[in-house]
C-alpha distance (Angstrom), angle and dihedral (degrees) to the residues before:
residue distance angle dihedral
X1 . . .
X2 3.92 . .
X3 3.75 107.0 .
X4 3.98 83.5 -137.0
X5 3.75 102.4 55.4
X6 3.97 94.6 96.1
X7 3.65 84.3 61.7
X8 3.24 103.2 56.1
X9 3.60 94.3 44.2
X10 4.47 82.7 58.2
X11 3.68 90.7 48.1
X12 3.86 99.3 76.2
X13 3.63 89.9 44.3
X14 3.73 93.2 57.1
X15 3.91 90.1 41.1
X16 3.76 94.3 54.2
X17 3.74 86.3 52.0
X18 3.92 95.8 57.8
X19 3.45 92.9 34.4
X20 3.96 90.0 58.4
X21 3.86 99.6 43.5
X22 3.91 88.9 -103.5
X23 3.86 109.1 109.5
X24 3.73 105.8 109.2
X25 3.78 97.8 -178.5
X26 3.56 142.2 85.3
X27 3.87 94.2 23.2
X28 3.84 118.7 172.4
X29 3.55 125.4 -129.8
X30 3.93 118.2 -156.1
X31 3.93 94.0 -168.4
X32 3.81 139.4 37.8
X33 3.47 125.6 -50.2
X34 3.44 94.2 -116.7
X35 4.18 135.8 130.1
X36 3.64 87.0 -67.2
X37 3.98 125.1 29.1
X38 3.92 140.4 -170.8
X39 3.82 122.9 -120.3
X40 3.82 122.3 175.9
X41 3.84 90.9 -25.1
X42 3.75 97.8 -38.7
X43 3.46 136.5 111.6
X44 3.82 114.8 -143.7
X45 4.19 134.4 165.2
X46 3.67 112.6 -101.8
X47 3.41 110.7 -137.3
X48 4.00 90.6 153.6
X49 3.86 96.9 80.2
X50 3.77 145.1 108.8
X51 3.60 89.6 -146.2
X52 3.90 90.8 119.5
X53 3.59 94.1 163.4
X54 4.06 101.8 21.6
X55 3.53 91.5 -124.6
X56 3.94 92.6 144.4
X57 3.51 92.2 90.3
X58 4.01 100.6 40.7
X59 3.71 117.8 129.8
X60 3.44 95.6 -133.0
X61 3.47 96.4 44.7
X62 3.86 83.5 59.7
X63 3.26 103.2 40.8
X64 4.16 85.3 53.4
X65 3.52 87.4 63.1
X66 3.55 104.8 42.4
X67 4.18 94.3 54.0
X68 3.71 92.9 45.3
X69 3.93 84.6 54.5
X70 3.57 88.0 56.7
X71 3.83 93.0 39.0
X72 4.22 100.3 41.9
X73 3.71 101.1 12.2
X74 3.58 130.3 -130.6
X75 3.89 107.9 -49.9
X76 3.71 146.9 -3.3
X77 3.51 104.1 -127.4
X78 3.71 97.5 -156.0
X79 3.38 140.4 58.9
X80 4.29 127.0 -90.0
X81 4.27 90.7 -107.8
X82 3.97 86.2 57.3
X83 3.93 132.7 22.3
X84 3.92 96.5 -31.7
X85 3.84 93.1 86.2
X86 3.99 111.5 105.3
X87 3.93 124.5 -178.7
X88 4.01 84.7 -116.3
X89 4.46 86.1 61.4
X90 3.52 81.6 48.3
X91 4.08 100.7 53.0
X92 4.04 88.8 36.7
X93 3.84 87.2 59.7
X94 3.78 95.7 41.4
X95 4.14 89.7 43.7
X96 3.87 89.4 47.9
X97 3.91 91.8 51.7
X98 3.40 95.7 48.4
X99 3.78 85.7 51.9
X100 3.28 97.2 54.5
X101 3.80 95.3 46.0
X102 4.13 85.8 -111.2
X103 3.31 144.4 146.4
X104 3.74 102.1 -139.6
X105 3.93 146.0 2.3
X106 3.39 143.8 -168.5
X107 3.62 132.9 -164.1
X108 3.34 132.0 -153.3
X109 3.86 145.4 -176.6
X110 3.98 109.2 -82.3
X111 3.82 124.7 -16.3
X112 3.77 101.6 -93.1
X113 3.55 91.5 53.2
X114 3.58 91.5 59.7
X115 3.62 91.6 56.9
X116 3.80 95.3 40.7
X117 3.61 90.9 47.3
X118 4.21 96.2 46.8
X119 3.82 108.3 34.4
X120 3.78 81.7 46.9
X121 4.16 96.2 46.6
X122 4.03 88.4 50.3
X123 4.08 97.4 44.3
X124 3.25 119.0 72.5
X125 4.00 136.3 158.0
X126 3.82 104.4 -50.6
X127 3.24 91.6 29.9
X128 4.03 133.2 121.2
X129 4.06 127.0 -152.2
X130 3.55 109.7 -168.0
X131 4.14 114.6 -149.3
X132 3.87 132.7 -160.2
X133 4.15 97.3 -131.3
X134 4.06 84.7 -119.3
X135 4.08 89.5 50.9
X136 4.17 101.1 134.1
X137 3.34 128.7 -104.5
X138 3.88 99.8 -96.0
X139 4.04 82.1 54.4
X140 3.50 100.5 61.1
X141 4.03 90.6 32.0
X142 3.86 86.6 60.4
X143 3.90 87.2 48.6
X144 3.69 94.0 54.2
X145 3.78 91.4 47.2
X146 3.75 85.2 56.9
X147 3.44 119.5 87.9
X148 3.94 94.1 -144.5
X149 4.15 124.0 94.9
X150 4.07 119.9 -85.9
X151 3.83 133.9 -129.6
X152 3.95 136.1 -177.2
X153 3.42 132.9 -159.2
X154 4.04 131.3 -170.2
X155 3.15 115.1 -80.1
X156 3.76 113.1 -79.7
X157 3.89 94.9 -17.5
X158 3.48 117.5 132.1
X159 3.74 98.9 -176.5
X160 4.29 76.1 63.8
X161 3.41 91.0 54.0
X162 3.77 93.0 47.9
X163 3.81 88.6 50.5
X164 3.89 92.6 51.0
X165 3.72 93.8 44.6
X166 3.40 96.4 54.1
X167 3.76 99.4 55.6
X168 4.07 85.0 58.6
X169 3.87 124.3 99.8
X170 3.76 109.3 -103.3
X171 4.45 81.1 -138.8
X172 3.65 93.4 71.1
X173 4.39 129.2 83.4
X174 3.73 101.7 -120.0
X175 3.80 125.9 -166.1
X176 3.90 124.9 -163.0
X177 3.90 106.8 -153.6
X178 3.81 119.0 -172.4
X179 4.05 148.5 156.8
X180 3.42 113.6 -98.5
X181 3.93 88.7 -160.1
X182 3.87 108.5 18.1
X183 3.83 99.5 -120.9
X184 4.35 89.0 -135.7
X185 3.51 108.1 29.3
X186 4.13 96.1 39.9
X187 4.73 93.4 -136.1
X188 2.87 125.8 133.9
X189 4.26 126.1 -115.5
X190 3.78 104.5 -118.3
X191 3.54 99.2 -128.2
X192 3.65 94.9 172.1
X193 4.00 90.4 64.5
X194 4.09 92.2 34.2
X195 3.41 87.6 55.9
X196 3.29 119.6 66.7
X197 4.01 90.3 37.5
X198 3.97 89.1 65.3
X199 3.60 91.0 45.2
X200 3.69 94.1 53.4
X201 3.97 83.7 57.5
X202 3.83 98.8 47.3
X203 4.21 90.2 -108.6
X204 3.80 123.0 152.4
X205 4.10 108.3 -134.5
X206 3.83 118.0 -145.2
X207 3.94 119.4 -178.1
X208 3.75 127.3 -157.5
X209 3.87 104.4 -142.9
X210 3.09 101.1 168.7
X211 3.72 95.0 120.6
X212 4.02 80.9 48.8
X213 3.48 112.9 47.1
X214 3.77 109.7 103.6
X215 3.76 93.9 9.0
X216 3.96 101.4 56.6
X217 3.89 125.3 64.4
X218 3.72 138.6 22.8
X219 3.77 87.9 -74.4
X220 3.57 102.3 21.4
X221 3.84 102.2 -100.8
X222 3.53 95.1 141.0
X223 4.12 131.1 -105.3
X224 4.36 93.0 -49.4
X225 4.22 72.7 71.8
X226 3.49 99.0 39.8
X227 3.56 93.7 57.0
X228 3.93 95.7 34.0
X229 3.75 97.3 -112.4
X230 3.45 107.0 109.2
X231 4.05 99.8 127.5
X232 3.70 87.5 52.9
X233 3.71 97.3 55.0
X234 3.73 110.2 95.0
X235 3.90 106.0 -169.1
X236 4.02 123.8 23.5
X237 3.52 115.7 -174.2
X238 3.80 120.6 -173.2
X239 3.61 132.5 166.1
X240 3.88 125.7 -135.2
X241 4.28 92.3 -144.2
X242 3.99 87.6 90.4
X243 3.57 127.7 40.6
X244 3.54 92.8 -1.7
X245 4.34 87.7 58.9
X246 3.87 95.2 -144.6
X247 3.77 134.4 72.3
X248 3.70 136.6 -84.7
X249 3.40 139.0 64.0
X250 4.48 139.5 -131.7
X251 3.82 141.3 179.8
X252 3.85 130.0 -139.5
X253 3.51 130.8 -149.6
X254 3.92 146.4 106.6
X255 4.04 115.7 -12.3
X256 3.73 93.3 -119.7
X257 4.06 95.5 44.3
X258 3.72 91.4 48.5
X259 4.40 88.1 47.4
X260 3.89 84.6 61.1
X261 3.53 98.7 48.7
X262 4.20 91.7 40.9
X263 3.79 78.2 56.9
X264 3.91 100.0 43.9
X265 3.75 117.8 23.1
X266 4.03 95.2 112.4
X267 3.45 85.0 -165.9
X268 4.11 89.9 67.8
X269 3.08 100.2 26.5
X270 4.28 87.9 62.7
X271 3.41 108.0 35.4
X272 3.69 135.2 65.9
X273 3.43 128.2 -82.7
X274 4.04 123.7 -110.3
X275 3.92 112.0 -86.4
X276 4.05 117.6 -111.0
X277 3.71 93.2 -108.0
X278 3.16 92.1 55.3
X279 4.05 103.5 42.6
X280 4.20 81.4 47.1
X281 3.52 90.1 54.0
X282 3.87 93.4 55.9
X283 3.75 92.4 44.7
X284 4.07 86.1 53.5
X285 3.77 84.2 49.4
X286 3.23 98.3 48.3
X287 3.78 95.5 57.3
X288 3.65 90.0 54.6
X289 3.84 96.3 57.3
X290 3.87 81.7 50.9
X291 3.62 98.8 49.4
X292 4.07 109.6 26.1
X293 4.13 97.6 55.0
X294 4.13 71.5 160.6
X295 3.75 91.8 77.1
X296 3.97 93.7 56.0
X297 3.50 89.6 48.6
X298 4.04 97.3 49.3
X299 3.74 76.3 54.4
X300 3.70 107.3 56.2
X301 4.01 82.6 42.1
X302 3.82 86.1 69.5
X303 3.42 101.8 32.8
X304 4.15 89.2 55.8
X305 4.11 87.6 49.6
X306 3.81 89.1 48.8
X307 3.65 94.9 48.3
X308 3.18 94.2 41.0
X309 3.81 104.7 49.6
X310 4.09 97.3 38.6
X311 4.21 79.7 50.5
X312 4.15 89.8 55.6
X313 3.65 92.6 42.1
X314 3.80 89.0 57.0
X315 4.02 106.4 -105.5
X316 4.33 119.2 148.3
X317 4.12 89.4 -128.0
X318 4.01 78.2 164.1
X319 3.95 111.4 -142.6
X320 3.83 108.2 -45.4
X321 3.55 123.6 136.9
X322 3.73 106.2 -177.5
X323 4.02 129.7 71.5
X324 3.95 91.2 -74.6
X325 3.79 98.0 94.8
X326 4.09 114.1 177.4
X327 3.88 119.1 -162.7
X328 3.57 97.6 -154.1
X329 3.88 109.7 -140.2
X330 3.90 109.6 166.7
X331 4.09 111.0 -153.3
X332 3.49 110.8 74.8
X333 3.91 92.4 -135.6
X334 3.43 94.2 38.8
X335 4.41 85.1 56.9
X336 4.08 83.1 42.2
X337 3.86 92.4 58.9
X338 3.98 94.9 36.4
X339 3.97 88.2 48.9
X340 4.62 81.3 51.6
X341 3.63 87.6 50.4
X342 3.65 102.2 50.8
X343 3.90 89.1 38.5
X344 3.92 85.3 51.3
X345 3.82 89.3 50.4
X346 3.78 97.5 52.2
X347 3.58 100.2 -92.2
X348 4.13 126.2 123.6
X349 3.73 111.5 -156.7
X350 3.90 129.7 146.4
X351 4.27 117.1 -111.0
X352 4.12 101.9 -148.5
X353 3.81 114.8 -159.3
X354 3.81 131.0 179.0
X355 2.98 136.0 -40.8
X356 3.89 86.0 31.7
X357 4.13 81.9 61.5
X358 3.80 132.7 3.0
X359 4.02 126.2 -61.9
X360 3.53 105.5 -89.3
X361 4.16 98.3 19.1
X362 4.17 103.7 84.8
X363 3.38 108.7 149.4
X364 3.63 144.1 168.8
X365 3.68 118.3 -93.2
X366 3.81 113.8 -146.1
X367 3.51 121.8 171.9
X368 4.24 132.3 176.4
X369 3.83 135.7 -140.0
X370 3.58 133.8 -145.2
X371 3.53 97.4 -110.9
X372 3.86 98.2 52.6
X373 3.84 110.0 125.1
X374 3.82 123.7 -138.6
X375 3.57 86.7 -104.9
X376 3.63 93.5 56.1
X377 3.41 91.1 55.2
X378 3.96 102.4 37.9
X379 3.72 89.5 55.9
X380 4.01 88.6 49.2
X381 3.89 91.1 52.8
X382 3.94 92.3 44.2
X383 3.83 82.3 49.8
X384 4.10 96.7 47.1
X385 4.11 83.3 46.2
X386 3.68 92.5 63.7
X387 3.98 104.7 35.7
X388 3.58 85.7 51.1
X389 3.72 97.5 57.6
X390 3.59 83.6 46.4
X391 3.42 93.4 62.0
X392 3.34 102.1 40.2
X393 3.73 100.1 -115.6
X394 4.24 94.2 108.7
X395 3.83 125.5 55.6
């Protein structure tokens, strides 16, 4: 058996797809990733970015990066445990800390790594990582890296998470690991109810906010703020590909936990560390989210009208309440041709079919910026009215 037959067997699927005007992946942008965006010639709204708070674009985001060029250079070329480590890693970490009202942080090279490199450091043989069933990918790829056991509950229950627990030996460490912000469906984890039920079983809780951070809470600390449990979160772990408009990725918690992981996270420890530019845009970034509360609440504005009117038009957006809005669709063709249709009518949005979410539940993934204007979003609604009818999911 030729190692290479299963990809040959893809290809034609993947062909047919391009061929036919139905390959929704991998499309190149020839301008800024900004509230509106040019593809082949054509300007269109993107409503398919994690731009939350359209910092991509900021002057002094870009001036950041362009003086620590001159200052640092280009690169690293090593990784943090060796000669990747610059005094600007260092300050980023002790800036995000404070921040987040913790002791420690560590950054790393892109999100997933960071949860690759910690749930794996902290579970070992023994151990037990506990998963919301909706966890993302980089979740339940750091869980499989781990050598400890695995177990899921529903989505967002916590009487499911009670019911798992308890079935689990009181002898082993145990670590709950969910989405702040679920990354498709735009809820919110209810901390305050998960909580108390993993305390009662002597379990650790991390959250991945990266969806969250700079979006959720009074001063955009994520959904541990939100929900007014920040000092009994033990591990948040954010990425800086979102609202902070760069690369990378960290985790925050007690001095000694984040030690360990500095020491273990393979993931880290073996890859290259984040380039200047980029750790000097985050710092830029993160003095915004400190400074311009304004921007978070331009961006709940929106995200209210867009829930709001794609609700009274008729759409399933499900139960988010942040800037991740889903139109749930159902087929998988059917979402293909609605995805064509908006693209067609100037609109950017991402179509999400299985496995990313359950047979039968692809949807389209829409999701707003701070710096989208009402026009922006009155010609997206106008344009959501009228595919809809086409398809038959409005009146």
């Amino acid at each position: 058996m030729d190692l290479f037959n299963k990809c040959l067997q893809y290809y034609p699927i993947v062909e047919t797809a391009q061929k036919a005007g139905y390959y929704p992946y991998f499309i190149p942008l020839s301008s800024e990733p900004d509230r509106r965006v040019t593809i082949d010639g054509r300007e269109l709204i993107m409503l398919g970015s994690n731009n939350y708070l359209g910092l991509t674009t900021h002057p002094k985001l870009k001036q950041a990066a362009i003086d620590a060029i001159n200052h640092y250079g280009t690169g690293c070329t090593g990784s943090r445990f060796l000669n990747g480590t610059l005094d600007l890693h260092v300050r980023l970490e002790r800036e995000l800390a404070e921040f987040y009202g913790k002791e420690d942080c560590l950054v790393f090279s892109t999100g997933y790594q960071t949860n690759l490199g910690t749930i794996s450091a902290l579970v070992r043989k023994h151990d037990i990582v506990i998963t919301d069933k909706l966890d993302h990918a980089s979740i339940m790829d750091g869980c499989k890296m781990s050598y400890g056991a695995v177990k899921r509950f529903v989505h967002n229950d916590p009487e499911s998470l009670e019911r798992v627990l308890g079935h689990l030996p009181a002898s082993a460490g145990k670590l709950v690991v969910v989405d702040g912000v679920f990354s498709m469906e735009g809820d919110l984890a209810p901390l305050d109810r998960l909580l108390p039920i993993a305390r009662r079983h002597g379990c650790r809780l991390m959250v991945d906010d990266a969806h969250a951070v700079g979006v959720v809470g009074p001063n955009g600390r994520g959904t541990a703020e939100h929900f007014g449990v920040e000092d009994e979160v033990d591990l948040v772990m954010g990425t800086f590909s979102k609202s902070f408009a760069s690369i990378g990725g960290y985790v925050v918690g007690d001095h000694k936990t984040i030690t360990f992981i500095r020491h273990n996270a393979r993931s880290m420890i073996f890859s290259a560390a984040i380039p200047p530019p980029a750790v000097a845009t985050v710092l830029a970034a993160l003095d915004i989210i400190r400074t311009e509360p304004d921007r978070r609440a331009r961006l709940a504005q929106t995200t209210r009208k867009m829930i709001d009117g794609l609700r009274e038009m008729g759409y399933d957006t499900g139960t988010t309440v942040t800037p991740i809005i889903p139109l749930h669709i159902g087929e998988d063709m059917k979402t293909l041709n609605f995805w064509r249709a908006l693209f067609d009518g100037g609109i950017f949005a991402n179509p999400v079919l299985p496995p990313a979410v359950p047979p039968n539940r692809s949807l389209i993934r829409t999701s707003y910026m701070a710096t989208h204007t009402d026009e922006d979003t009155d010609e997206a609604l106008a344009l959501f009215r009228r595919v809809g009818r086409e398809f038959g999911l409005l009146e």
